[in-house]
C-alpha positions in Angstrom: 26.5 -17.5 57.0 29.6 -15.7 57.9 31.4 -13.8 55.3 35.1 -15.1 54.0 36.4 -12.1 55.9 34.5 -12.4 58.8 36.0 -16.0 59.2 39.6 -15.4 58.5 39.7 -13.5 61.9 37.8 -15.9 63.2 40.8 -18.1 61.9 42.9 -16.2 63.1 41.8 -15.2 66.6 41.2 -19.3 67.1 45.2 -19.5 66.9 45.6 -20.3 62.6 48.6 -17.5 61.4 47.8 -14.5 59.0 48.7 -16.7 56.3 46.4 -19.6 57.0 43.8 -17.3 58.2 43.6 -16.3 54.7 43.9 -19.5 52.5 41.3 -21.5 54.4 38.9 -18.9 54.0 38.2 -19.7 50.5 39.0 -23.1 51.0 35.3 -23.6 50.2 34.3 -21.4 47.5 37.6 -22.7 45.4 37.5 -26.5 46.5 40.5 -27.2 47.8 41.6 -29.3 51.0 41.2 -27.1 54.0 43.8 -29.2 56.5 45.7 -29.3 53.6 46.2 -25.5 52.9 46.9 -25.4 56.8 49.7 -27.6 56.7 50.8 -25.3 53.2 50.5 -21.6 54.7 51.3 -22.7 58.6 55.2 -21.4 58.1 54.3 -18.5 56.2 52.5 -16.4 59.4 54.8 -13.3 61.1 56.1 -12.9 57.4 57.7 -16.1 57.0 58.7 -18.0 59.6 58.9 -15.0 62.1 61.4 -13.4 59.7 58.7 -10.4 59.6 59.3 -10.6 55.7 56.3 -10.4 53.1 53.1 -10.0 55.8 51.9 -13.5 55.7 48.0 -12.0 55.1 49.7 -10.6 51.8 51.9 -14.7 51.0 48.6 -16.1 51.6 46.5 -14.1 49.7 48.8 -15.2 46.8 48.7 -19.1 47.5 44.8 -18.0 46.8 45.2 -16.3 43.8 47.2 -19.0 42.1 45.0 -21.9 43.2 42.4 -20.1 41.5 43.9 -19.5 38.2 45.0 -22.6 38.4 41.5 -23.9 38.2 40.7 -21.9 35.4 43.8 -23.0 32.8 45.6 -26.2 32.3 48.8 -24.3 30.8 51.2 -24.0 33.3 52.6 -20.9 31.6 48.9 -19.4 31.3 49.0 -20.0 34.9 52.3 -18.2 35.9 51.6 -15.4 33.6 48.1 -14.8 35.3 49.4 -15.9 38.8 51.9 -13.3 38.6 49.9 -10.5 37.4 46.9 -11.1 40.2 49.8 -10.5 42.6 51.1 -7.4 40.8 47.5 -6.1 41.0 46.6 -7.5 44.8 50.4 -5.8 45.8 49.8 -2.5 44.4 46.2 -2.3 46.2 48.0 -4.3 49.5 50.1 -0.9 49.1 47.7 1.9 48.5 46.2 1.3 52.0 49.6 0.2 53.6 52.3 1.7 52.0 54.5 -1.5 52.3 54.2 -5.0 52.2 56.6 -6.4 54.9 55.4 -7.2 58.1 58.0 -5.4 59.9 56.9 -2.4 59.2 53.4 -3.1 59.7 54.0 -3.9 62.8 56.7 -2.3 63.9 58.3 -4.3 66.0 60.4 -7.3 66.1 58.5 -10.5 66.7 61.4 -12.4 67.7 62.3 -10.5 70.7 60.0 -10.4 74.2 60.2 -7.0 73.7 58.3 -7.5 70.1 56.1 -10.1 71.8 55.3 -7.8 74.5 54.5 -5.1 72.4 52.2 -7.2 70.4 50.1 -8.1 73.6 50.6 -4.6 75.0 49.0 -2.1 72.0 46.7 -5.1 70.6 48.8 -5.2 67.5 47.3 -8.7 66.5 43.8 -7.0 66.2 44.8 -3.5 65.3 46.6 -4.5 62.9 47.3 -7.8 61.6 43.2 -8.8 61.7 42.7 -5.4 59.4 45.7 -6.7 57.0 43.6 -10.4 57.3 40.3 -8.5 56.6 41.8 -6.1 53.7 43.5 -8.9 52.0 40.5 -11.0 51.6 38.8 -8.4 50.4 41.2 -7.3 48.1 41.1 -11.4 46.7 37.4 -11.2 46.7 37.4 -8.2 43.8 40.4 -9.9 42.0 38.7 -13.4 41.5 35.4 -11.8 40.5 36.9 -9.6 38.1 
């Protein structure tokens, strides 16, 4: 059985976004509607919309981190507190390996331009470094739920 990690990049290389990469991996283990968090994450990839914003490994790991609490408290103000304090945590450790959380300067390039596009393809950016943002962020979600 593959690990959650090992099948975001798998996600992820089959042509899902950073953001859904991440979501549907745990779309098992936390029982929610995988074409559903598809359809949820799919404009959050190249850090929203394109916009190179938050990296969308980063927005999707907190869609998971709320669906999670959710399932744990029916208090919507339980949830937002505990929500909001899983992405504190998941951000600073996001940024002890990154430094930063936008995907503009994880990448360093501009997505929107053919010259971004071709310097994705060019020095394998998608697998150098978005699939290690993919992999770290699960990762990071793993410890955060189990704890």
């Amino acid at each position: 059985m593959k690990s959650k990690t090992e099948n975001a990049v798998e996600l992820f290389r089959d042509g899902m976004n950073c953001a859904q990469s991440v979501v549907m991996a745990f779309s098992d283990e936390l029982e929610f509607d995988r074409e559903m968090a598809a359809r949820i994450s799919c404009g959050f990839g190249g850090g929203m919309g394109r916009l190179q914003e938050t990296c969308g490994a980063v927005t999707g790991s907190f869609m998971v981190l709320g669906i999670d609490v959710c399932r744990k408290h029916s208090n919507n103000r339980d949830r937002k507190e505990e929500t909001y304090a899983g992405i504190q945590k998941f951000s600073e450790r996001f940024k002890s390996i990154y430094g930063v959380l936008d995907c503009k300067s994880l990448l360093n390039c501009d997505l929107r331009t053919e010259e971004g596009q071709r310097r994705i393809k060019e020095n394998n950016l998608h697998e150098g470094i978005c699939e290690k943002c993919i992999s770290d962020s699960v990762r990071i979600v793993e410890d955060l739920i189990e704890n």
